[in-house]
Phi, psi and omega in degrees: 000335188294321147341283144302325164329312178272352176283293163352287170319302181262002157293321189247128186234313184233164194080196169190157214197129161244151179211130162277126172270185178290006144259011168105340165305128154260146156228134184264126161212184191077175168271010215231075175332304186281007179271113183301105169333159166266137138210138196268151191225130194237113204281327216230163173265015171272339180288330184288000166280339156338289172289322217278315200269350156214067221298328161307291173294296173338283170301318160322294171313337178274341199261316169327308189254349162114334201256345147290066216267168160232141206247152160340099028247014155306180179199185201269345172282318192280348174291307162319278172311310180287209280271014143282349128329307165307312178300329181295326187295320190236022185063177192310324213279328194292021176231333205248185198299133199252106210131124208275344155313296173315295173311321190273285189323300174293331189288320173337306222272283173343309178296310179328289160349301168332293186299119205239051192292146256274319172297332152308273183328338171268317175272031174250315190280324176278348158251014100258031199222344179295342205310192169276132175297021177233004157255342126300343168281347198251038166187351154240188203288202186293335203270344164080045178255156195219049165207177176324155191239125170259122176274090182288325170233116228281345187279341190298148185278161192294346208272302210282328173270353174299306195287339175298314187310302194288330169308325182292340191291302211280326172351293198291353192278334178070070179267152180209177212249149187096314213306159175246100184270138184225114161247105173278143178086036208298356190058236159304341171101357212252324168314304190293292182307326197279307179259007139302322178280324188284297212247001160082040211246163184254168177185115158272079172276144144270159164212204196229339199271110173291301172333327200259320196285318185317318165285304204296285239269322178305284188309352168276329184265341200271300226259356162093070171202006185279035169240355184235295191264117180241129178282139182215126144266149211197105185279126207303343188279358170270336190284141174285148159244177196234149164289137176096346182092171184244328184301140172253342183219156175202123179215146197234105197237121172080341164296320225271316185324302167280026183238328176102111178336327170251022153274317181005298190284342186274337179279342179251023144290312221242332178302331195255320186293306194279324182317154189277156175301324185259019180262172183238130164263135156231149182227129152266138173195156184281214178174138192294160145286330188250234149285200181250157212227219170199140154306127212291165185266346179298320192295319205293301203292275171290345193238298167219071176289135167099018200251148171204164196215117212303178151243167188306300170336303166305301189289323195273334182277347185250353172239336125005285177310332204247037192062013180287144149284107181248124195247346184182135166228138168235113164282102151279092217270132165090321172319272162345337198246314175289298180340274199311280180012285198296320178292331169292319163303329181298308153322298173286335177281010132270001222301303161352257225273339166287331170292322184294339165319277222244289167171190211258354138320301180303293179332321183292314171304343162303296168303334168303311185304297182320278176315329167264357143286315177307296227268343178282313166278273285250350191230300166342189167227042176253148193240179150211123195271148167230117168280094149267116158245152191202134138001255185271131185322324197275016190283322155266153182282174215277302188257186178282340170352300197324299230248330167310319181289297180300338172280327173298302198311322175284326173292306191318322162304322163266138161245122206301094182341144166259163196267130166327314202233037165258154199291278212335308180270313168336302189270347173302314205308330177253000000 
């Protein structure tokens, strides 16, 4: 325990935290008198050597296995937060691998991870994205998006920024009726059915997940549109190309994450072959604020192996090379912080039926993902970037009006769905 004791000591400054170990020793810390104590309860005596020497991995992993309890009424979001809140005073290395061995080692293993040759990159998407569809249904919205949320009002419910999100997205693409669209990484399909439906556009999405291409191609035949939005599974480095490009748009939400740094040149390579000269690329993606870094190892491990999330620097310097043009950049600060909030509430308020889906291991690691994600916008320095890269200058008009006027004109079309499976409607019903 003394390991930890002492990263704690000089870690906690505001609030206050007790922690029991596995022999019954209490330790107290932090000042914050008017404060309801946090308190950790660490069941087996391996965990806190556990936790000190790699704090990320090390506390998932304790919270997992069971060996970490956070006791009532407090949780493990809450856990979170107080202490990457603390963790902010003195920066990020006070989270990450504790040692100068450690510290080499992860970073080695993380640049490995990276490398996303086609057969990785598929079993990297299946084993997150394959999971069962009915544990996605029970914690993101109707429309099944699994990126940022735009919160235009941090009060709005998730059903209404999701759908705002994608109105800001198709705004920027400057879309025209006819047009031939590549949504790589199409997920769930709703990006892809949502602009077809506003601009009468053909749109080919791909993945890697059969299950998801499998729901995008159910949902294309149920609404009578699968002869215009059509699904391939597919690695986007497979889609053909044409002389002159096939594309007029190619936009990507949540991919850039999963192709890996030293894919960059092949992705803004193989991407410039299919756009048309006068077409637009767009990217959502998350993104350091700083420089560029490495993923930490529990997310590599549990969550998104091969995944890492660029700094702006790294994207604009790597498409530069390959004739790209960046033309509109938006830093989205904080969205991404409501968003997870919310999957996360969703999440517990299933908690019943997501342990009988898998077991109360897997739950606890959903929350952990949840919470440590979250607590990455909301305290952190990860963003999330929106990218127009384009051939030619004259491909968007010279300000941005274009894409305010066009996003309003699309919420005003839509109305946002209520979520199925909120308890509100369960109980009027009855």
């Amino acid at each position: 325990m003394w390991l930890l004791d002492k990263l704690l000591n000089r870690l906690i400054s505001e609030g206050r935290l007790t922690v029991t170990d596995h022999d019954g020793k209490s330790y107290s810390y932090g000042s914050g008198e008017d404060e309801k104590p946090i308190r950790l309860r660490l069941t087996d005596k391996r965990a806190a050597g556990h936790i000190a020497r790699y704090p990320q991995l090390g506390a998932g992993e304790a919270f997992m296995w069971g060996w970490l309890v956070v006791e009532e009424p407090h949780d493990i979001r809450d856990l979170i937060l107080f202490f990457t809140r603390n963790a902010k005073k003195i920066g990020d290395d006070a989270t990450h691998a504790q040692g100068k061995l450690r510290k080499f080692l992860q970073k080695a293993a993380a640049k490995f991870d990276g490398i996303n040759l086609r057969g990785k990159a598929r079993k990297n998407a299946e084993h997150t994205y394959n999971l069962t569809r009915r544990l996605y249904e029970l914690f993101l919205d109707e429309d099944r998006q699994y990126t940022m949320a735009y919160y235009r009002d941090p009060a709005n419910r998730l059903e209404q920024a999701q759908l705002d999100k994608k109105a800001h997205i198709a705004a920027k693409l400057n879309l025209k009726p006819g047009m031939k669209v590549l949504d790589i990484g199409c997920g769930w399909g709703g990006l892809a059915l949502y602009l077809h439906k506003h601009y009468d556009v053909d749109v080919l999405g791909v993945a890697l997940a059969p299950d998801q291409i499998a729901f995008c191609k159910e949902r294309a035949e149920a609404l009578g549109v699968a002869d215009r939005v059509k699904f391939e599974l597919c690695d986007y480095r497979d889609v053909e190309a044409e002389v002159g490009g096939r594309f007029d748009r190619i936009c990507s939400v949540g991919l850039l994450e999963h192709v890996g740094t030293i894919h960059y040149p092949q992705f803004y390579e193989h991407t410039a072959r299919l756009l048309k000269p006068d077409g637009v690329m767009f990217s959502h993606c998350c993104g350091r604020a700083g420089p560029p870094g490495t993923t930490d190892a529990w997310t590599r491990k549990y969550i998104f192996p091969g995944g890492y999330i660029p700094a702006l620097s790294e994207l604009v310097s790597e498409s530069e090379k390959h004739g790209w043009q960046v033309m509109d950049v938006e830093a989205m600060r904080f969205h991404y912080s409501h968003t997870l909030e919310e999957w996360y509430n969703r999440t517990v308020l299933h908690k019943d039926e997501i342990v009988s889906l898998y077991d109360e291991q897997f739950y606890r690691m959903w929350l952990y993902y949840l919470a440590g994600a979250e607590q990455s916008f909301r305290h952190g320095t990860m963003v999330n970037w929106q990218i127009l890269y384009v051939k030619d200058r004259a491909a968007i008009p010279m300000t941005r009006d274009w894409m305010y006027e066009e996003s309003a004109r699309l919420r005003d079309a839509d109305e946002a769905p209520q979520w199925s499976l909120d308890p509100k409607l369960r109980d009027a019903a009855e």
